[in-house]
C-alpha positions as CSV (number, residue, x, y, z in Angstrom):
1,X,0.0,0.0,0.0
2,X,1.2,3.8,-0.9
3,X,1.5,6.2,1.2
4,X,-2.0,8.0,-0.5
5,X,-3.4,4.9,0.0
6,X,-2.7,4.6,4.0
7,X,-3.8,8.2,4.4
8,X,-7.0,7.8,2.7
9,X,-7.6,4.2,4.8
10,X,-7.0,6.3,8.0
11,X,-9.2,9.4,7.0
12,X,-11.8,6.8,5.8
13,X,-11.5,5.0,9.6
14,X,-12.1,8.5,11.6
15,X,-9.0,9.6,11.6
16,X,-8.5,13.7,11.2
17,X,-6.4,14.6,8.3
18,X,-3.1,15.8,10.6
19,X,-3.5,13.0,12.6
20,X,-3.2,10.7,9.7
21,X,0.0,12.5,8.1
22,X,1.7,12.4,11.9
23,X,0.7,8.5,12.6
24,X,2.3,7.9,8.9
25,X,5.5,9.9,9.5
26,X,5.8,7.7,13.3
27,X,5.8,4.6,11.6
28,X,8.4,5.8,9.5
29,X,10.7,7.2,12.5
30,X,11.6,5.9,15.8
31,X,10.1,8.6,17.3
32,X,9.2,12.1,17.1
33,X,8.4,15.1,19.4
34,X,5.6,18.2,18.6
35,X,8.3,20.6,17.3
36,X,9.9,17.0,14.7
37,X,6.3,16.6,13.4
38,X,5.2,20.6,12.7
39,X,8.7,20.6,11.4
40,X,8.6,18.0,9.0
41,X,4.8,18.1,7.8
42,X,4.3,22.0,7.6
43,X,2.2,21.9,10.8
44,X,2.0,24.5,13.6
45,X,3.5,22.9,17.1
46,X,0.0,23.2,18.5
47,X,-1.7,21.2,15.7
48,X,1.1,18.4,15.8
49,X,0.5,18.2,19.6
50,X,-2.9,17.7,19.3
51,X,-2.8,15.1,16.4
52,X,-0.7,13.3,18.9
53,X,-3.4,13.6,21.8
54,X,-5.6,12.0,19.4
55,X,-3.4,9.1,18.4
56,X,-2.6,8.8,22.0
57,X,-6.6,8.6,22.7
58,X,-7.0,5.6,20.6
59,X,-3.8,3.5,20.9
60,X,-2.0,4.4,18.3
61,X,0.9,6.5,19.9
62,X,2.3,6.3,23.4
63,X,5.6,8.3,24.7
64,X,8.9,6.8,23.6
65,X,10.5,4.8,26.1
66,X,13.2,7.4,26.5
67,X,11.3,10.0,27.6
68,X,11.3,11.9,24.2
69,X,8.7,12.5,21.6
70,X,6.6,9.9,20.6
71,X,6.4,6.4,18.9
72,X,3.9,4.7,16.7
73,X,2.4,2.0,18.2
74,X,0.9,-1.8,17.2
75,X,-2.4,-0.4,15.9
76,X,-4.5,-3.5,17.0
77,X,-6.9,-2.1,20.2
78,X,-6.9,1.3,18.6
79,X,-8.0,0.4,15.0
80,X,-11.0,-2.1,16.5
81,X,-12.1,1.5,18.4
82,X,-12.2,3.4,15.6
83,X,-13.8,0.8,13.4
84,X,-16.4,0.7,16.4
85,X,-16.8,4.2,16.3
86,X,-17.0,4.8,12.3
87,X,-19.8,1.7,12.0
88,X,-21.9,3.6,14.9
89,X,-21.7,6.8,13.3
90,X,-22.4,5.5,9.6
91,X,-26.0,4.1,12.2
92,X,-26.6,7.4,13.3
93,X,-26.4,8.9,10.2
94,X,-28.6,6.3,8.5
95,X,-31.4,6.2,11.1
96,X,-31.6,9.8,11.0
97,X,-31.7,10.5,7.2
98,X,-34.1,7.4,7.3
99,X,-36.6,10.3,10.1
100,X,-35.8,13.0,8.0
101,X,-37.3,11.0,5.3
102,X,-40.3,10.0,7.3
103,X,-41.0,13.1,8.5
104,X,-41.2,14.3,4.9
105,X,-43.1,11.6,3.0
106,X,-46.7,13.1,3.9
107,X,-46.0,16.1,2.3
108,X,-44.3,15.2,-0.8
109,X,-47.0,12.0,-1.4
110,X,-49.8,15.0,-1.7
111,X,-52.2,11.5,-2.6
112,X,-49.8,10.4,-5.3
113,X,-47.5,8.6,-4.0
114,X,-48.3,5.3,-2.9
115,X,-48.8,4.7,1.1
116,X,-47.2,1.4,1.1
117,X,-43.8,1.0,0.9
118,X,-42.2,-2.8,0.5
119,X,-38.9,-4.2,2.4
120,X,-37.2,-7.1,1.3
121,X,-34.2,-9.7,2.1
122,X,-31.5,-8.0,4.7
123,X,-32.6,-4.7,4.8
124,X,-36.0,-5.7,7.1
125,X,-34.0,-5.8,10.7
126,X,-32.6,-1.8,9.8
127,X,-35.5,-0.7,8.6
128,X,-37.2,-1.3,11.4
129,X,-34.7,-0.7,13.7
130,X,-35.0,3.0,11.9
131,X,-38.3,3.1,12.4
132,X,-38.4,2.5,16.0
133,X,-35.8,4.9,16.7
134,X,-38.5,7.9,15.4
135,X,-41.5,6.8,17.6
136,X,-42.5,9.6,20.1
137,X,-45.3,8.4,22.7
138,X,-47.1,4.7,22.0
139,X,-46.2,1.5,20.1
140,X,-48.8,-0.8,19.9
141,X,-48.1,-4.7,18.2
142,X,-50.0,-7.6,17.6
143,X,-47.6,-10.4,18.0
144,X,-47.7,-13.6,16.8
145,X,-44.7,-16.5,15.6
146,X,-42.7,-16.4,13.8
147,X,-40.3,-13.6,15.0
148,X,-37.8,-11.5,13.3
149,X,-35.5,-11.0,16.3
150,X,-34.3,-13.1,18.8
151,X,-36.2,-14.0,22.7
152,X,-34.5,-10.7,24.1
153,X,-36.6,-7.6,23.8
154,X,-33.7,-4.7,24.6
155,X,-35.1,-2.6,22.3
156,X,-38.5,-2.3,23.6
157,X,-37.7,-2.4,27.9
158,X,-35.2,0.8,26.3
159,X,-38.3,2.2,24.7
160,X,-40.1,1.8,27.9
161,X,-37.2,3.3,30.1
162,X,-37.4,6.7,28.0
163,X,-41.4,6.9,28.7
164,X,-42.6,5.2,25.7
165,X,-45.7,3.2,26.1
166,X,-46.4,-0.2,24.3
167,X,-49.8,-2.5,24.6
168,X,-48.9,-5.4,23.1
169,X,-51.5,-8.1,22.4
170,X,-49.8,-11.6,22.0
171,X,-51.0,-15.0,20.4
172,X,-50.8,-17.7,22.8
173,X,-48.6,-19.5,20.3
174,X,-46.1,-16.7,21.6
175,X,-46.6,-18.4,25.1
176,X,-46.0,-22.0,24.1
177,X,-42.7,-20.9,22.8
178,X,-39.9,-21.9,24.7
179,X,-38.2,-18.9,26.4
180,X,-40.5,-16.1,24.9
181,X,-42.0,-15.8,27.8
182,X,-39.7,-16.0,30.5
183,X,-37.3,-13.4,28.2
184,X,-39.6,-11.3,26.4
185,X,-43.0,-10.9,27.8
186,X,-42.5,-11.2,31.3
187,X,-39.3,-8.6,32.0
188,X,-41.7,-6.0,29.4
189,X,-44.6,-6.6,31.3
190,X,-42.7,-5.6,34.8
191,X,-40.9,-2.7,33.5
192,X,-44.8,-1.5,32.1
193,X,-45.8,-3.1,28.9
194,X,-49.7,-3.2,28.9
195,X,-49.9,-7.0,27.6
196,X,-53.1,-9.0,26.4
197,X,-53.3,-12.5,25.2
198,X,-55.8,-13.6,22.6
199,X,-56.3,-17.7,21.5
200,X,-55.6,-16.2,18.0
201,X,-54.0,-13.1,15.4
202,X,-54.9,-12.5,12.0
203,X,-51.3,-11.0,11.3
204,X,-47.8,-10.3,13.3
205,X,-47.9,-6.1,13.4
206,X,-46.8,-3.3,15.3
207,X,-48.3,0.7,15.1
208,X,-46.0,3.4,15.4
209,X,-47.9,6.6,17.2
210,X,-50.6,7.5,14.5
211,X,-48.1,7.6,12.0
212,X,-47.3,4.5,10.2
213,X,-47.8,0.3,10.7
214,X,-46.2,-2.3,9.7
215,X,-46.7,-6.3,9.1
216,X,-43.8,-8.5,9.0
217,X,-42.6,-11.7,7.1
218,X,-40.0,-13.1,8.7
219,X,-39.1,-15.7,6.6
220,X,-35.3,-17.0,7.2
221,X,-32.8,-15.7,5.2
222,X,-33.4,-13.1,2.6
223,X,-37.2,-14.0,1.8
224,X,-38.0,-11.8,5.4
225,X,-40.7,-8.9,3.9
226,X,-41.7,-5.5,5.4
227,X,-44.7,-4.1,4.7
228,X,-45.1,-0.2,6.1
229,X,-48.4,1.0,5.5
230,X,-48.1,5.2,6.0
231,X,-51.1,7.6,7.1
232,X,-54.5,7.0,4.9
233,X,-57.4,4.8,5.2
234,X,-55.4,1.8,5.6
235,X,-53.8,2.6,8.1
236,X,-56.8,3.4,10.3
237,X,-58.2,-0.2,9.3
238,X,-55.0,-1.9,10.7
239,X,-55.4,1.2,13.7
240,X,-59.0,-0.6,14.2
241,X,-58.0,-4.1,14.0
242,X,-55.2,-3.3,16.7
243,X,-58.1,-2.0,18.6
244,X,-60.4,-4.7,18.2
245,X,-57.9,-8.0,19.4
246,X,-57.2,-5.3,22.0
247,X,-60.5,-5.2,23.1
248,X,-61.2,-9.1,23.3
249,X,-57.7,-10.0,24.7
250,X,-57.3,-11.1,28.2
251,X,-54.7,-9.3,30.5
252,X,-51.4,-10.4,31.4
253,X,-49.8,-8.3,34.4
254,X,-49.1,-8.4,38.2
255,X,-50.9,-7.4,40.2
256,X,-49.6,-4.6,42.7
257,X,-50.8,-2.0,45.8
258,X,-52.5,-2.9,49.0
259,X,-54.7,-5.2,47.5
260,X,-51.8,-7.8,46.0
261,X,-52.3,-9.9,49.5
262,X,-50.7,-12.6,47.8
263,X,-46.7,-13.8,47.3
264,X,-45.0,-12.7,43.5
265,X,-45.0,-16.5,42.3
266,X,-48.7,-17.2,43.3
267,X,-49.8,-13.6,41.1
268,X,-47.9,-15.4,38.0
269,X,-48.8,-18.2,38.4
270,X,-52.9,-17.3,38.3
271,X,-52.2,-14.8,35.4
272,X,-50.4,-17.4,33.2
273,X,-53.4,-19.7,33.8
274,X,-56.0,-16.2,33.3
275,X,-53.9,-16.2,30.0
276,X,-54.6,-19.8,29.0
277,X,-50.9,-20.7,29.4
278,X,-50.9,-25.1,29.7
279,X,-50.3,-26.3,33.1
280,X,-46.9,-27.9,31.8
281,X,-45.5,-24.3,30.5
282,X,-46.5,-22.4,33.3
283,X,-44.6,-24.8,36.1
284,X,-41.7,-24.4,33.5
285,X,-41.6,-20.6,33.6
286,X,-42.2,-20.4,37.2
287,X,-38.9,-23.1,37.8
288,X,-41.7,-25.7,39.7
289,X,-42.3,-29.0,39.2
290,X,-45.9,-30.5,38.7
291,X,-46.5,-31.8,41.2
292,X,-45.6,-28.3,42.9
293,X,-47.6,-26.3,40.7
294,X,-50.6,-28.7,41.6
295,X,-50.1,-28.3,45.3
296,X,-49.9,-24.3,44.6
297,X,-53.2,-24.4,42.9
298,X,-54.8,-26.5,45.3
299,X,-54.2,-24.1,48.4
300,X,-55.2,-21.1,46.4
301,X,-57.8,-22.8,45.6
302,X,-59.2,-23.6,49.1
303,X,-58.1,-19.9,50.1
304,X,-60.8,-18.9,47.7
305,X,-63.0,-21.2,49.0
306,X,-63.2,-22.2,45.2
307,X,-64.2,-25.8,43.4
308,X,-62.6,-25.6,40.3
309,X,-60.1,-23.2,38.3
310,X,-63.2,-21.0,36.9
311,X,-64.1,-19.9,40.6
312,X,-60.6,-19.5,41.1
313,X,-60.5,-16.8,38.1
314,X,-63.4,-14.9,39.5
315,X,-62.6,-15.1,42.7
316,X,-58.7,-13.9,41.8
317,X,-60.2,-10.9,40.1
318,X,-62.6,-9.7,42.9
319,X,-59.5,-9.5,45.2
320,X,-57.6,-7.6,43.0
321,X,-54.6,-10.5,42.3
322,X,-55.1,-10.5,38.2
């Protein structure tokens, strides 16, 4: 590689232009102080000493070993930061011209342009990722399998840290799942996801504010499809249909405040059964055997004073557990 090339793969990495000619002229000396570099690359001393704070900053220069000037260094650490640092900026910069493009698209479709926009192949996981980033006040999803991402929902308990609220209504296929529970609905539903559960979902979707929806396809490999349906009568149809499963869904939360008279474990355990979670999946996600879970239910059951899991349901929801 030249010497244009190595400056141009430095600039390219982060690097700032003097910093890149001093680096270059340490690897080809020993070492070097302030008033060797200006010298030698036209600089002022001040500019040469703070290219060399900057190389110093990421591992690429360090003080020579005798005490003066300083040495180029084995790039290694410092190249894997700056690589770091140039792929999150190149994010930044695409999730915001991504809302700068949102936030335009009303305005320039003037009922021309289409309201759907398509998503294909590798580009699903950013786009939404984009999208996300731009939502202001309430996400609402209807969620069914299969998934896009993985059990862990970062994203969302982030979402809900910065005061963003989500009601999420999930299939109970989405229960049966091994681990979705336990690591995706249950740490969303105590950090404040409003969560339903229906027996059934026409269609895996999530609403962004009143501004756009989308449905998902998330087929492996590069046959995943993003469907984003943007402000019109459409979009008030899927709005409705959010609405509607909303409406017929059962809740899934804890119970809390003076009236929660009963222990953390027992409140689960009668909202994953309120939820229509099987008796084998809910001992599984509350770490008890059967024969455990059994001998739970039977003293909450006489408790209640109750015959059966119905009365148990009714009478759970007069005393405020569910």
């Amino acid at each position: 590689m030249d010497q244009d090339d190595l400056h141009a793969q430095l600039v390219l990495l982060g690097l700032h232009a003097d910093a890149a000619r001093v680096y270059e002229l340490l690897l080809r000396t020993r070492h070097a102080t302030a008033a060797d570099l200006a010298a030698a690359l036209g600089l002022t001393e001040d500019a040469a000493r703070a290219a060399l704070k900057d190389l110093t900053a990421w591992g690429l220069a360090t003080r020579h070993d005798t005490g003066r000037g300083s040495r180029a260094v084995i790039p290694g650490a410092g190249l894997n930061a700056l690589v770091r640092r140039r792929q999150a900026d190149i994010e930044r910069a695409g999730i915001a011209v991504g809302n700068a493009f949102e936030s335009r698209r009303p305005a320039r479709r003037g009922g021309v342009e289409s309201p759907v926009e398509v998503v294909t192949g590798s580009a699903v996981k950013v786009r939404i990722r984009q999208l996300v980033a731009g939502v202001r006040h309430e996400i609402r999803r209807l969620d069914r399998p299969p998934h896009l991402f993985g059990t862990a929902n970062r994203a969302e308990l982030e979402q809900l840290a910065r005061g963003v609220a989500y009601r999420v209504v999930y299939s109970r296929a989405c229960l049966d799942q091994p681990g979705y529970l336990e690591g995706n609905v249950i740490p969303c539903v105590e950090a404040g996801e409003q969560a339903r559960v229906a027996a059934e979902l026409p269609v895996n979707m999530t609403i962004l504010d009143h501004d756009l929806a989308w449905m998902a396809r998330p087929d492996d490999g590069l046959d995943a499809t993003l469907t984003i349906v943007y402000a019109g009568g459409l979009l008030e149809a899927l709005i409705g249909l959010f609405e509607l499963c909303w409406s017929g869904g059962l809740p899934l939360h804890r119970a809390t405040g003076e009236r929660a008279a009963i222990g953390p474990d027992d409140r689960q355990l009668l909202a994953l059964l309120h939820a229509g979670v099987s008796d084998v999946r809910a001992a599984e996600t509350l770490g008890m055997s059967r024969r455990t879970f059994y001998r739970r239910l039977e003293q909450l059951m006489a408790r209640t004073s109750t015959a059966n899991r119905f009365q148990l349901a009714v009478a759970a929801a007069h005393e405020g557990w569910l």
